[in-house]
N, C-alpha and C positions, 0 to 999 in steps of 0.2 A: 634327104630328110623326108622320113613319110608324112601324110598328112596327119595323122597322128600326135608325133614330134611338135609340128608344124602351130598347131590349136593348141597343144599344152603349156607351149612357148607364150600363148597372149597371155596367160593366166597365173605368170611367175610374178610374186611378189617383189620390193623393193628392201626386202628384210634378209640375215641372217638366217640359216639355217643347210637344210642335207640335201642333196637327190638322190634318186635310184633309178638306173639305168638298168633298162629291160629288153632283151633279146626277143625275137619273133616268139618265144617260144613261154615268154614271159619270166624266164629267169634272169633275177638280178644278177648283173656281170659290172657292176661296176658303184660303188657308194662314194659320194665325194662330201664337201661343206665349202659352205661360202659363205663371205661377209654377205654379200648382195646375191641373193638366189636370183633377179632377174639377167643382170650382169653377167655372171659365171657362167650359168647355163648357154644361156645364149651364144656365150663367146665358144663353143663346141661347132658351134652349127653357123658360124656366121662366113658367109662367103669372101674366099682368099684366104681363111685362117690358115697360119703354119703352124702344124704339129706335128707331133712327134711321132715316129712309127708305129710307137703302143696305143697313143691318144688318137691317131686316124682311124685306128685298125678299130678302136671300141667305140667310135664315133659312127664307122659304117657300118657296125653291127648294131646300132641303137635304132628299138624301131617303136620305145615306148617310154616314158620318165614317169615318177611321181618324186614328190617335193614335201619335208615335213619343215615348217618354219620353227625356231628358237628366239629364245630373250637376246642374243649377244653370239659374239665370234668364240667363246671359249667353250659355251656348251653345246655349239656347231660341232666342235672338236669332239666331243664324249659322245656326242650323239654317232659321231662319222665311226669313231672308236667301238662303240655298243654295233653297230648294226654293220660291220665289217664281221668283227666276231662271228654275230649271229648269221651271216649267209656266204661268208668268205667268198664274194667277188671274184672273179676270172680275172678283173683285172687290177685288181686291188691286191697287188706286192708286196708295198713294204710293210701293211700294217695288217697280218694275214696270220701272224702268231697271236699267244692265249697270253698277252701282256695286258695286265690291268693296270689302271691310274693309281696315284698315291691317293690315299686320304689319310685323317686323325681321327683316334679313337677315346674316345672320353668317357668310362665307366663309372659312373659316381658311386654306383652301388657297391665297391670293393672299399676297404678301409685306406685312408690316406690314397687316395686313386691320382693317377697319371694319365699321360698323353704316350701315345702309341701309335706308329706308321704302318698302315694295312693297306691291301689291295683288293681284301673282299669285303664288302660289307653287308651284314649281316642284319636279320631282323629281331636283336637278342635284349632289348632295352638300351641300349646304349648311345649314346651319342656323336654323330659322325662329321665330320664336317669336310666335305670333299666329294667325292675322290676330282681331284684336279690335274691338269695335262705335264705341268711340271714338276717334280720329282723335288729338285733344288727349292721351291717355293713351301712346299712342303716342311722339310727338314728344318729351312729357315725360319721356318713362323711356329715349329715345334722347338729347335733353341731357344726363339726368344723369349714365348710365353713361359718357359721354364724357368730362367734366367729371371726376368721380370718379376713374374709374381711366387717364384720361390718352391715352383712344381717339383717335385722329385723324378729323376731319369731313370733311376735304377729299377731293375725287375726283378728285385726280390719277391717273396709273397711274406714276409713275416720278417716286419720291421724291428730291432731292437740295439742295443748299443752293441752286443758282442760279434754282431756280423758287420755292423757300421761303425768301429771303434775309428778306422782309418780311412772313412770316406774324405773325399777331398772334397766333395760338392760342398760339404760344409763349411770346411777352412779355406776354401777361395768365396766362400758366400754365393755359390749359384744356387744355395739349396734351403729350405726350412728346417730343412734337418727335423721332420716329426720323428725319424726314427730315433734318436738322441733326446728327445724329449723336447726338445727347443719350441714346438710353438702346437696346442692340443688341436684337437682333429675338428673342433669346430672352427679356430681358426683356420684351419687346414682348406675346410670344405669352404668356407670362405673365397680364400684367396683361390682355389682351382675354380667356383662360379665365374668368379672374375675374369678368369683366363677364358673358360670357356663363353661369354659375354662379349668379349672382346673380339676370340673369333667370331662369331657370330656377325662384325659388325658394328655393335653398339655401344663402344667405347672408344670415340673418333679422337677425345683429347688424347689419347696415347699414342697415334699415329703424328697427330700436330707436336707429340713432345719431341719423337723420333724427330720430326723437319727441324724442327727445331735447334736438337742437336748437329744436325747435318751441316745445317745453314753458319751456325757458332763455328765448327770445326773449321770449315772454309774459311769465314772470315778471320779467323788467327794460322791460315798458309797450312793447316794439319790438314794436308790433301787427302792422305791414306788414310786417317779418322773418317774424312765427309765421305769417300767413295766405298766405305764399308756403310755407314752410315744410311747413306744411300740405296746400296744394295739391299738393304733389311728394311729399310720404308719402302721401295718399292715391290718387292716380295710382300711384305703385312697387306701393301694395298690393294693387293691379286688377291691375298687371301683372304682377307677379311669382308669381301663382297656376298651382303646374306644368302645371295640366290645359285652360292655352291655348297650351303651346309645342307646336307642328307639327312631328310625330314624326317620320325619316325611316321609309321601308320596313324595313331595318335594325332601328331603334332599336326600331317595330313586333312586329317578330320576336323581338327579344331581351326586351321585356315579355311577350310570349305567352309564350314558350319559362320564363320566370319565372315564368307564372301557373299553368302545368300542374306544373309542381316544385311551388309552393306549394299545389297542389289535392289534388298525390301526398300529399302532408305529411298535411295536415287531414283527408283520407277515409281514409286511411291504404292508397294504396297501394305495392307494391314498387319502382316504377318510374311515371316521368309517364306519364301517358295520350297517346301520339302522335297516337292516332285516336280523337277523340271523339263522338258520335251524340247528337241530341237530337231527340227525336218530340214533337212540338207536334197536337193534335185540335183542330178549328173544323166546329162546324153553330151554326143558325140556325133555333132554333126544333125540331131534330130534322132538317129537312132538310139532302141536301144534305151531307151525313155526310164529313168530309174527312180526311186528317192529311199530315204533311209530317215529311220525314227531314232532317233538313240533317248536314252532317259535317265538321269541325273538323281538319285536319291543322297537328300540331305548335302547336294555339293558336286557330292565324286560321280562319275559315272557306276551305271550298274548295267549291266551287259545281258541281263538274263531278262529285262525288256526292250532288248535294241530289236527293229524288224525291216524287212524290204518291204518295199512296194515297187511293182511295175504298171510304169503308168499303162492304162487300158481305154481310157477313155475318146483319145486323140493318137494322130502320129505326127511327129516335127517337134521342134524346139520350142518350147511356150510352158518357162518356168510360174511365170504366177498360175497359170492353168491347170499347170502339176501340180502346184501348191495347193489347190482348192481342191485338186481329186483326194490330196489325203490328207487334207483336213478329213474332207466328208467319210472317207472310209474308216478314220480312225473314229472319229464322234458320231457318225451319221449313225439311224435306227437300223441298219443291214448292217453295221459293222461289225466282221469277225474277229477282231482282236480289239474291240472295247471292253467285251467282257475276261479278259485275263489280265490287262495293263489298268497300274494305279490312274485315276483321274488326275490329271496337272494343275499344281496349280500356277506354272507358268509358262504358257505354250511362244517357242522362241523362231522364226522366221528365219532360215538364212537367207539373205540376201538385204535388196531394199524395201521401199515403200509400198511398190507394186506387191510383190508376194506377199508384204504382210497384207493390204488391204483385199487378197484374192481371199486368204484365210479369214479375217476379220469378217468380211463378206456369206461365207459359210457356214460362221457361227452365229452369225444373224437370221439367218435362214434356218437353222436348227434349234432358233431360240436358247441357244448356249450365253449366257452373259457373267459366271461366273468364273471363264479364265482368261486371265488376264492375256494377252499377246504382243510380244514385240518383233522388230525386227533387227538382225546383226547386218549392216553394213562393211563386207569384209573390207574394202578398198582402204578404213583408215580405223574400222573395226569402232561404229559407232552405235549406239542404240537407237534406235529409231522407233517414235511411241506414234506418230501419224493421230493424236487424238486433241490437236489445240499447245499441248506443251513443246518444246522443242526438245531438240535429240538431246542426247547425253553424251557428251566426252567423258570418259575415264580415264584417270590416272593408268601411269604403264606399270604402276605398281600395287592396283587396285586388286584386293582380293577379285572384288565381285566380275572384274575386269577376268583374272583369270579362272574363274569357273564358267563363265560363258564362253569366253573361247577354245579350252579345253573341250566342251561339250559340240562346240562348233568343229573342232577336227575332230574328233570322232566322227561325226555327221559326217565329214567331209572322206572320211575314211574306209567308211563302213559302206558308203552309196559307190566309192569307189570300185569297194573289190567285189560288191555285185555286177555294176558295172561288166569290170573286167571278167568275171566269170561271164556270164551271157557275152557279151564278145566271143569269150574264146571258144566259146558252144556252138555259136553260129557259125565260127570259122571253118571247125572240125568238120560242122554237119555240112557246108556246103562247097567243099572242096572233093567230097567221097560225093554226093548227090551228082555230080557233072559226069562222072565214070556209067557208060553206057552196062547195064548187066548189075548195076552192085544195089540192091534194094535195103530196105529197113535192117532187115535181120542180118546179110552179110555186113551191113555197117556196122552194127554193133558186136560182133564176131570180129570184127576188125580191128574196134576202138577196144574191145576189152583185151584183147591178145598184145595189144603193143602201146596201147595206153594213150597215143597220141595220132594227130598225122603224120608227127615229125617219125615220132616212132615205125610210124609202116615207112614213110621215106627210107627208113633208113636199112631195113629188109630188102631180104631177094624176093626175088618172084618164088620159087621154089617156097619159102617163107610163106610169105601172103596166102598161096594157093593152099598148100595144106591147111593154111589155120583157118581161112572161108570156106574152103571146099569149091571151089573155082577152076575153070584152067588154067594153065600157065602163060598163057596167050591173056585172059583178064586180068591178070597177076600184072601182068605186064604194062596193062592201059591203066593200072590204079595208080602205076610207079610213075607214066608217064606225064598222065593228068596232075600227080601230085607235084613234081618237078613243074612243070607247066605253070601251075597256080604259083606254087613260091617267087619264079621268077620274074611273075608279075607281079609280084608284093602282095598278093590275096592270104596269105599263113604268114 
């Protein structure tokens, strides 16, 4: 376990969610999900573990992790799904093909519209609700609502009696039959909200009629009724959980725009926060002293004011200290990027009490009193106001809950892969710097010819030498120095 490993292992939460498993070289080789990301992880690296000859092998190869957390165990699943795709893993096998999840697709804008099984979803108006890990849950909750509220299955485009004279959906009653004239396209559009409603969620008495029938069948000995029965309430109750229907951009907007009302409400301010900032601090050990601005417009993130900072002021570990250096650099009278970013009107802390009062503290000195500041408490993800009021718990299903903590992993994201850039700069630069003979200019003849240190590693001498203009005897001491470093765990 590097020390590395070692530190990121204190800092796993006790939630759901993914990892990413990072090679010396910082490519992900391995994406996993867990109920308990502190549990899971852990259990890789915990001394005596027995495993398997694939899970040792990327276990001694791991020399770095990050961790994205999730709501629940299922969208652990799509997230492990989505970012296996996106970097295909070394060690990630079985899930390494271009198989997407089921979802439903609900077009209102079409005449007499239907429900429809996809696997890409698109940004075309429509409404989607999914995509979800099982295939069967799917299909089953796209029966019912058909069946139920009278949907039509069929994929014509131009409904009329002469291509529908011999539909059966009508004469066994799964259907409304609008194409036969049986029920007009307002009632139509009706009864398909309803379904769509339902997925959604919010029509919980349909699921209790479903038990209901379950429960009836049972107690009159109709076993095969209650365990079909059964099957299809517990399928609707997978599916009908609102935090798998696929929002549009829209829909997006109007939750955010929700959750900064609701954020106005509970912090108590006069108006929602349009523009919201959240400073996120990452070192490693003291090194390497980072922090990252991300900025929130109307809700959502917007990326085209996220910024680093490296701390300059100090060296070691001393997050509220950090926290006051960029307050001041962002708000202070010298500041270089005050004049390009919008003024906040809710500037957000990560951490606790300390950091927020190292900022609060800054702003009083700068005579700043017009933004408000709190602090996020990652540990149970609390607001913390430090001004007389006490904290605020949020609902787990609070908008304003989730635009701050969105806003909080990006901070946590983005401080990250600066972070990790400068890491791997220092790495490069001082593993070539020990090489007797190799100065500024052959290093960077070096680093740009092979891209890495790994990449000269991985050259002859013959190699090396032509591409520095060196002899073959330095060629030789870059190979060996670099071999040297590795196997002391310095690359």
């Amino acid at each position: 376990m590097t020390d590395l490993v070692r530190e990121r292992l204190k800092s796993l939460p006790d939630r759901p969610g993914c990892y990413l498993m990072r090679d010396r070289q910082g490519e992900i080789i391995y994406v996993g999900k867990a109920k308990n990301l502190k549990n899971r992880v852990r259990s890789y690296f915990r001394s005596g573990a027995s495993h398997s000859p694939k899970v040792r092998s990327m276990v001694q190869t791991v020399w770095d992790f990050e961790f994205i957390t999730v709501k629940n165990e299922a969208e652990a699943l799509l997230t492990e799904a989505s970012l296996i795709k996106k970097y295909k893993p070394h060690f990630n096998i079985l899930m390494r093909d271009d198989k997407r999840y089921l979802a439903l697709r609900a077009d209102r804008s079409v005449p007499f519209p239907r429900f429809t099984c996809v696997r890409i979803i698109r940004d075309d108006g429509a409404r989607y609700f999914g995509p979800f890990p099982s295939s069967p849950v799917v299909r089953e909750a796209k029966d019912f609502v058909e069946k139920h509220y009278g949907i039509r299955s069929c994929n014509a485009v131009l409904l009329d009696e002469t291509v529908h004279k011999h539909c059966l959906a009508d004469i066994i009653r799964t259907c409304s039959a609008p194409c036969l004239g049986h029920i007009s396209s307002d009632d139509y559009l009706m009864r398909f909200d309803e379904a769509c409603e339902f997925l959604s969620g919010n029509r919980p008495e349909v699921l209790e009629e479903m038990k209901s029938k379950m429960s009836e069948a049972a107690s009159k000995g109709d076993y095969e009724s209650a365990a079909r029965f059964r099957d299809t309430y517990f399928a609707l109750k997978e599916m009908t959980k609102s935090h798998f229907t696929r929002k549009s951009p829209q829909m997006r907007r109007d939750d955010a725009m929700l959750g900064i009302a609701e954020l106005a409400q509970v912090i108590g301010l006069d108006s929602p926060p349009r523009i919201i900032e959240c400073v996120d601090i990452s070192n490693l050990f003291g090194q390497h002293n980072v922090a990252s601005l991300v900025v929130a417009r109307d809700g959502l993130p917007d990326k085209r004011f996220y910024r680093h900072f490296k701390i300059k002021t100090f060296e070691g570990a001393d997050d509220p200290r950090a926290m006051a250096e960029v307050a001041r650099r962002r708000y202070g009278p010298d500041s270089t990027v005050a004049p390009r970013l919008p003024k906040a009107d809710l500037y957000i802390c990560d951490g606790g009490v300390t950091q927020l009062r190292a900022a609060r503290a800054v702003f009083a000195q700068l005579g700043i009193n017009d933004i408000p500041t709190i602090g996020l408490a990652e540990s149970q993800e609390i607001i913390v106001l430090d001004d007389g009021r006490p904290d605020v718990y949020l609902p787990r299903d609070s908008q304003a809950l989730m635009v701050i903590t969105r806003l909080r992993d990006e901070a946590h994201r983005f401080a990250l892969s600066y972070h990790r850039r400068l890491r791997d700069k220092t790495i490069r630069e001082s593993v070539l710097d020990e090489v007797p003979g190799i100065g500024a200019a052959k290093k960077m003849k070096l680093l740009k010819a092979f891209k890495s240190v790994y990449g000269i590693a991985r050259a002859t001498a013959a190699e090396i030498s032509s591409v520095a203009g060196i002899s073959e005897s330095l060629a030789n001491e870059v190979l060996r120095t670099v071999f040297s470093v590795a196997r002391k765990g310095g690359v």
